[in-house]
C-alpha positions in Angstrom: 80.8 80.1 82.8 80.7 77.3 85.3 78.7 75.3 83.0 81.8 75.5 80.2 84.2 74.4 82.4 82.0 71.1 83.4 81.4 70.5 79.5 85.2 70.9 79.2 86.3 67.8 81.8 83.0 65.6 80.6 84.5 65.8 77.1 88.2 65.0 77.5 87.0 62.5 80.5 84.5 60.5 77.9 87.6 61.4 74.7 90.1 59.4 77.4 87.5 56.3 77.9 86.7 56.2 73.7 90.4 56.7 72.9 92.3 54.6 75.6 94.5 57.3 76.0 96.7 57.5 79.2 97.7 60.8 81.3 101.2 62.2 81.6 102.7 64.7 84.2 104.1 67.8 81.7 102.7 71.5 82.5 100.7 70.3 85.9 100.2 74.0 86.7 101.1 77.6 86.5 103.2 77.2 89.3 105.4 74.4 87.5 107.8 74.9 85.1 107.5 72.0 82.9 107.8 68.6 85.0 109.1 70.2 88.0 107.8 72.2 91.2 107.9 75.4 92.3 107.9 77.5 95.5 104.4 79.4 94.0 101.0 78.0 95.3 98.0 79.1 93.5 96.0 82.5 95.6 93.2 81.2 98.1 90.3 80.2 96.3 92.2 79.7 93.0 91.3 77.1 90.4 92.8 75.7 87.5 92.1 72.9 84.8 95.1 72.0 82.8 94.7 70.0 79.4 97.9 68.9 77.8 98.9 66.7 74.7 102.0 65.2 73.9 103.2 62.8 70.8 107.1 61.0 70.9 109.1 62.0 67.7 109.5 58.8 67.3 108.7 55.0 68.4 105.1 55.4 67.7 104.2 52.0 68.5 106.2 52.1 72.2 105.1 55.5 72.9 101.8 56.5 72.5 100.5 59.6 72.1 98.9 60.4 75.5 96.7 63.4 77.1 97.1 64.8 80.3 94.5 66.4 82.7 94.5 68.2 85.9 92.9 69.7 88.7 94.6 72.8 90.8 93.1 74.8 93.5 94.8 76.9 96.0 93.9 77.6 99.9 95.0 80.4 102.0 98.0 81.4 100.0 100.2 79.3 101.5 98.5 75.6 100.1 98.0 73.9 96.7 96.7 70.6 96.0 96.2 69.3 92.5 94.5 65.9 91.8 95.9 64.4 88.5 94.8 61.4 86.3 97.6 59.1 84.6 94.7 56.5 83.4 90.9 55.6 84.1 92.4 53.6 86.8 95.1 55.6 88.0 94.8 58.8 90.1 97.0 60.6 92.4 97.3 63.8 94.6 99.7 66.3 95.0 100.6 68.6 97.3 102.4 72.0 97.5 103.2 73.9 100.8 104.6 77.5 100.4 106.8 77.9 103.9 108.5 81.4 103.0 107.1 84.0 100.7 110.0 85.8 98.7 111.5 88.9 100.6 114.1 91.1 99.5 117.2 88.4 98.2 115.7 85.0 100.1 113.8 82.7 98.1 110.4 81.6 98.7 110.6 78.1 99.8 108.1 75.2 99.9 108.0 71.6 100.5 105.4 68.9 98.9 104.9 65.7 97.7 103.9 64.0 94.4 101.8 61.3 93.4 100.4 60.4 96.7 98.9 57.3 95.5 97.9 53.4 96.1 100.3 52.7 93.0 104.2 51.8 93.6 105.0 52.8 90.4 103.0 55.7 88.6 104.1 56.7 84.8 102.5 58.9 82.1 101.5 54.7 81.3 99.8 53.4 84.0 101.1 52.6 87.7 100.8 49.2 89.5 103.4 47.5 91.7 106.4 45.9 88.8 108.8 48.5 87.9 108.0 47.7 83.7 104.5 49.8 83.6 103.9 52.5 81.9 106.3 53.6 78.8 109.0 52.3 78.0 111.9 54.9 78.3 110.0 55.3 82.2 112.7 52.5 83.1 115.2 53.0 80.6 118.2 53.2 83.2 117.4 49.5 84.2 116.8 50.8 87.7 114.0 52.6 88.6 112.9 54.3 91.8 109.4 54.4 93.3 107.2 57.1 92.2 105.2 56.9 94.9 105.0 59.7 97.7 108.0 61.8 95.8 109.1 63.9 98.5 110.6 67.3 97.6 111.8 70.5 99.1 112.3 73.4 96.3 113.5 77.5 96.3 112.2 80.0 93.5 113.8 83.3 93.0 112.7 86.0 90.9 114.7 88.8 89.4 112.5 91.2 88.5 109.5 90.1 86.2 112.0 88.7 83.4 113.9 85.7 85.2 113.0 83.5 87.5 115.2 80.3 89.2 114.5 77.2 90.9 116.0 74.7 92.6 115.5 71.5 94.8 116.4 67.6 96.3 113.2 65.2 96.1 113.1 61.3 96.0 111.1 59.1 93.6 110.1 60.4 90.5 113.5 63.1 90.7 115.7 60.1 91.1 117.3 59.0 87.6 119.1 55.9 87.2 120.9 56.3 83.5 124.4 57.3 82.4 124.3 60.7 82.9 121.4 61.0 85.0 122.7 59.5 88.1 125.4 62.2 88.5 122.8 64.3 90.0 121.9 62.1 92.8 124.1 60.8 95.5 124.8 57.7 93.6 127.3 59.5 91.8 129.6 59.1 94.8 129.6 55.0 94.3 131.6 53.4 91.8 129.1 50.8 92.3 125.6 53.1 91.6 124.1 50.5 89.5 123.8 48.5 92.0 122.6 51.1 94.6 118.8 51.0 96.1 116.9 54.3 94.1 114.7 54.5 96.3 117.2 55.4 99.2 118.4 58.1 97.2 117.7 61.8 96.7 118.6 63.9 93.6 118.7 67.6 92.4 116.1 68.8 90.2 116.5 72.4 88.9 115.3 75.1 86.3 115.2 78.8 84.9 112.9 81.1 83.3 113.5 84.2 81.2 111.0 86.5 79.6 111.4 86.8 75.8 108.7 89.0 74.9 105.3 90.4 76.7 104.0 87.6 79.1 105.9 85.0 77.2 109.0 82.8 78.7 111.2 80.3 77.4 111.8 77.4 80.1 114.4 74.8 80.8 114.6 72.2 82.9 116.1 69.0 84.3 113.8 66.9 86.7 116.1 64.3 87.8 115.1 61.9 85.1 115.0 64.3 81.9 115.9 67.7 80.4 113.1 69.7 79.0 112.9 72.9 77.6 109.8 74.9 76.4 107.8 78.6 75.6 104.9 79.9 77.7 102.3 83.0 77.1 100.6 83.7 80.1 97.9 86.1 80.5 94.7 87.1 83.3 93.0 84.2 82.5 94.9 81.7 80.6 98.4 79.9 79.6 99.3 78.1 76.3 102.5 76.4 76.2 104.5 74.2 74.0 107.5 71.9 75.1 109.9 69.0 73.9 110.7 66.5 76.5 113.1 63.6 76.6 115.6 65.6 75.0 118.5 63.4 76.4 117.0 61.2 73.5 118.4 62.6 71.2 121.8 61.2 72.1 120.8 57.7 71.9 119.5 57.5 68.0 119.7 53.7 68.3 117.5 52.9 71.4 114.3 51.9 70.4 113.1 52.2 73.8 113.8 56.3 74.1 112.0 58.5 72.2 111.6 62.6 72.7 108.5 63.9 73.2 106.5 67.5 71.7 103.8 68.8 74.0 101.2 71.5 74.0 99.4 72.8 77.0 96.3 75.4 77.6 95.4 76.2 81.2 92.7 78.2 82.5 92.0 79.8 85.5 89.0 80.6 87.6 89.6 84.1 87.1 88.0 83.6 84.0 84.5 83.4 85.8 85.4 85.6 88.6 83.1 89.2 89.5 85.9 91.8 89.5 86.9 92.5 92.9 86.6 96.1 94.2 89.6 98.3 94.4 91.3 97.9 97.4 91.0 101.8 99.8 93.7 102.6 101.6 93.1 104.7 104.4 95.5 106.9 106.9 95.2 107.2 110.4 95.4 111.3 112.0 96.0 111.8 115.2 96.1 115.1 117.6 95.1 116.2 120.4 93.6 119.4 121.7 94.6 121.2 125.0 94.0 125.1 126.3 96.0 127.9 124.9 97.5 129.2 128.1 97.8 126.8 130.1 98.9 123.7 128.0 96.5 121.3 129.9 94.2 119.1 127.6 90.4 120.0 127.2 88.3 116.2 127.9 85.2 117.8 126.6 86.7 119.2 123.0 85.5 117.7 120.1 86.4 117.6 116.4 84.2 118.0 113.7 85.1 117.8 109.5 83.1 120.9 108.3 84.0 119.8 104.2 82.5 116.4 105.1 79.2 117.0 107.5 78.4 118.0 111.3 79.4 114.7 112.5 81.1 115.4 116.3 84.1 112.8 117.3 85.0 113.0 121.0 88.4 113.6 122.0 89.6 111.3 125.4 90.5 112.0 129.1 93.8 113.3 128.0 92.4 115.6 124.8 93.4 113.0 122.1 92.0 111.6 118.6 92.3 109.9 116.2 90.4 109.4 113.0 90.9 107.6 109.7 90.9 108.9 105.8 91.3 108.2 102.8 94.4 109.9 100.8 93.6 113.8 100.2 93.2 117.3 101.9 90.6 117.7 104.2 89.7 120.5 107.0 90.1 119.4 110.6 88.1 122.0 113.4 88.4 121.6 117.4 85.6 123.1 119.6 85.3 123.1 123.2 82.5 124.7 125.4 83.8 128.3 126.3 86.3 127.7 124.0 87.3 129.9 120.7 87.4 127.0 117.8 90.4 126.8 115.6 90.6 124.6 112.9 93.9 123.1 110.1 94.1 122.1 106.7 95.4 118.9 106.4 97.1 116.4 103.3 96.5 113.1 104.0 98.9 110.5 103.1 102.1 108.6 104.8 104.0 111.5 105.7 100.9 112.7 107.7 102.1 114.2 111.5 100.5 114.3 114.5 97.9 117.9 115.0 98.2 119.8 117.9 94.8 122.4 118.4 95.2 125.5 121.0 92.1 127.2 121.8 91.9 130.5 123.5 89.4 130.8 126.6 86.5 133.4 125.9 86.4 136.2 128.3 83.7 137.2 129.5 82.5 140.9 129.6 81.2 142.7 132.9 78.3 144.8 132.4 78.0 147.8 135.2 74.9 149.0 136.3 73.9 152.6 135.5 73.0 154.7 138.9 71.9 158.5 139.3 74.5 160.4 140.1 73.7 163.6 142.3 74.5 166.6 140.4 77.5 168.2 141.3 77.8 172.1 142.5 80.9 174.0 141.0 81.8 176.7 143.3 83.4 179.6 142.2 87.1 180.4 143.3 87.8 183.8 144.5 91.2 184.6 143.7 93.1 187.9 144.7 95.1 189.2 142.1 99.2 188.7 143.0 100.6 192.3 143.8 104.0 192.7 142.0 107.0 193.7 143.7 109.7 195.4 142.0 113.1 194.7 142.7 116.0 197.0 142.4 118.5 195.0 140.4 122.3 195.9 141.4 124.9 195.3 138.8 128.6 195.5 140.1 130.4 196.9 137.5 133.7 195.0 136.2 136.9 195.7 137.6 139.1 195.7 134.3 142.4 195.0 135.2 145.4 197.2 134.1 148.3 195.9 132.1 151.7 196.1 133.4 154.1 198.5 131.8 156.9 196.8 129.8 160.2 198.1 130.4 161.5 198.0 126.6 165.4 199.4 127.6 165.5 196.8 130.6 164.6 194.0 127.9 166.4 195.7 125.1 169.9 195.1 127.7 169.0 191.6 128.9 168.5 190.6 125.1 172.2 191.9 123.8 173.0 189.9 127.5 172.0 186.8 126.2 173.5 187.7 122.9 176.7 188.3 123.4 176.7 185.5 125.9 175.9 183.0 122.9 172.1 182.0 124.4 170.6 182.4 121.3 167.5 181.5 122.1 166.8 183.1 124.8 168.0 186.9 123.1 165.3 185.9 120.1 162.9 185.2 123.0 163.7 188.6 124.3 164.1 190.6 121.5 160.6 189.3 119.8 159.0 191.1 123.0 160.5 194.1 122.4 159.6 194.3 119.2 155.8 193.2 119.5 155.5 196.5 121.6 157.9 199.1 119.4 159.7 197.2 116.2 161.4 199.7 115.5 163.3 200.2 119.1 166.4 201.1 118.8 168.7 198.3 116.7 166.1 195.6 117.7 165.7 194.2 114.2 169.1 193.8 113.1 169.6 191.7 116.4 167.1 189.7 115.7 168.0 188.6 112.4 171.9 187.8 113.8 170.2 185.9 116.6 
């Protein structure tokens, strides 16, 4: 696979030298958009080789047709160079420094530098040290800044896997000098700005991306200079883009020195040739400790073995603690200790797993007694003399049964008419209900009664 790649570059290096065609700076990576940088760096160990081509709509003999090619790799997440080629002659370096990974709402934030170069002025033409080289429409705001060293600071934001923003200030090569691009530098606060030093001035370059379908996006830009929009696939191993540039051109029908531009890019990726890397096992720390049943203290000579996995002993420390690692799943946990009882737990491994606490029970030990002859033993017999009975005489008093008084019926009889005719009514019934208990029918006791 190696060997593809090589013929790859040696044909479009030797199709540059036959052709005379000249390198331009569209689709630079995976981690541009179109003509502007990200936050993203390429992982460590990451390669890429870019091919683009590109053709004005317009203005043929101006602006040629050019080819681009570059050279991406990235170093320990955090770095990415990439070497580019504008012409046989002209070569520059540029560099990509992730500070801050995206977390939560912040941005991921970087800062690098284009076209780190011996030329001034670098174009998709040529570089040297006169502001004309290259294309035409390169200096079409009369003004131009210098390419060289283009500082930049940038911040990406994704939403998701369907949008994506970014936005930065940078020098050089962001700085535009023309009607409407100079409103996005600080020139636009002069009423003088044509006549204002570029290359004291820093600008706002910015972008979006929004997925449109499965691993494909539609891009827009504006790099300082131009607005450019386009369509990417990406997959594992590849990207194929297409994109117009220069679309501010299209405003100016009548300048024969601005033209938009269509371009088409393919980039692959070392992954391409790369062994696939082993699945990445996660594994859970248990901890627990073991200590004696009654009294609490922890046993330094326990040990724990995994009787599902093999005989394997693991130590426990000073203070009756281990710890172990596994992988994610139920396994069965035992704790033995010399003179000990074992015990052992069933335990799910995963995140949620707690600390394991093992109480083992002392073994007792038994007492065995010794068996001596006993001397036999001699029952003697127990005379006893038979208990003589006594009879008692048992005496019963008899009951006195006590005799009821007599009641005097006449003497009752009198004190009841008494009480009659001396209007205690009461009292005569009281009277006259004895009497007639004992004789009802003394004398005229009834009809007193009733009157009563």
């Amino acid at each position: 696979m190696y060997k593809k790649l090589i013929v790859i570059f040696i044909t479009l290096f030797t199709l540059m030298i036959f052709t005379d065609l000249s390198l331009k700076a569209e689709f630079q990576s995976d981690n541009t958009f179109i003509d502007i940088p990200t936050a993203n760096v390429l992982p460590n160990g990451r390669f890429e080789l870019s091919v683009s081509t590109g053709f004005p709509v317009e203005n043929l003999n101006l602006n040629k047709p050019d080819y681009d090619l570059f050279f991406s790799y990235g170093l320990l997440n955090k770095l990415e160079l990439r070497l580019s080629m504008f012409t046989l002659k002209d070569w520059a370096i540029d560099v990509n420094y992730k500070i801050l990974d995206e977390n939560g709402n912040a941005p991921a934030l970087a800062v690098g530098m284009y076209n780190v170069t011996y030329r001034k002025y670098v174009s998709s033409g040529g570089g040297g040290s006169d502001d004309s080289v290259g294309f035409p429409d390169e200096n079409y705001g009369d003004v131009r800044a210098i390419e060289n060293a283009s500082l930049y600071f940038v911040a990406t934001k994704s939403f998701s896997d369907v949008i994506k923003f970014n936005i930065g200030l940078g020098r050089g090569r962001f700085i535009g000098m023309s009607g409407i691009s100079h409103y996005f530098n600080i020139s636009a606060f002069s009423s003088d700005w044509k006549n204002v030093s570029p290359d004291l001035l820093v600008g706002v370059f910015l972008g979006g991306e929004i997925r449109i379908m499965p691993n494909t996006y539609f891009i827009a830009e504006f790099d300082g200079r131009d607005a450019n929009a386009g369509v990417r696939y990406f997959n594992k191993y590849f990207s194929a883009s297409v994109a117009g540039t220069h679309l501010e051109a299209y405003r100016a029908p009548n300048n024969p020195q601005i033209s938009a531009r269509y371009y088409a890019n393919v980039t692959v990726n070392s992954s391409i040739i790369e062994k696939p890397k082993a699945p990445v096992v996660k594994y859970y720390q248990v901890s627990g400790k073991v200590v004696d049943r009654n009294t609490m203290e922890p046993i330094k000579d326990a040990y724990i073995i995994l009787p599902n996995i093999g005989t394997k002993k693991y130590a426990v420390n000073e203070n009756g603690v281990f710890m172990l690692k596994f992988k994610k799943g139920e396994y069965w946990i035992r704790a033995l200790a010399p003179g000990y009882y074992w015990q052992q737990q069933k335990v799910i491994v995963n995140d949620a797993t707690g600390e394991l606490h093992f109480l083992l029970r002392k073994k007792v030990k038994k007492v065995v007694k010794k068996l001596t002859k006993e001397k036999p033993v001699v029952k003697k017999k127990i005379v006893t003399k038979p208990k003589t009975t006594v009879k008692k005489k048992i005496v019963t008093k008899k009951k006195t049964v006590r005799k009821k008084p007599k009641i005097n019926l006449s003497k009752l009889y009198s004190q009841g008419i008494q009480a009659y005719l001396a209007g205690d009514y009461k009292k005569a019934v009281y009277l006259f209900k004895r009497v007639s208990r004992v004789n009802p029918n003394y004398k005229n006791v009834r009809t007193y009664l009733k009157k009563a």
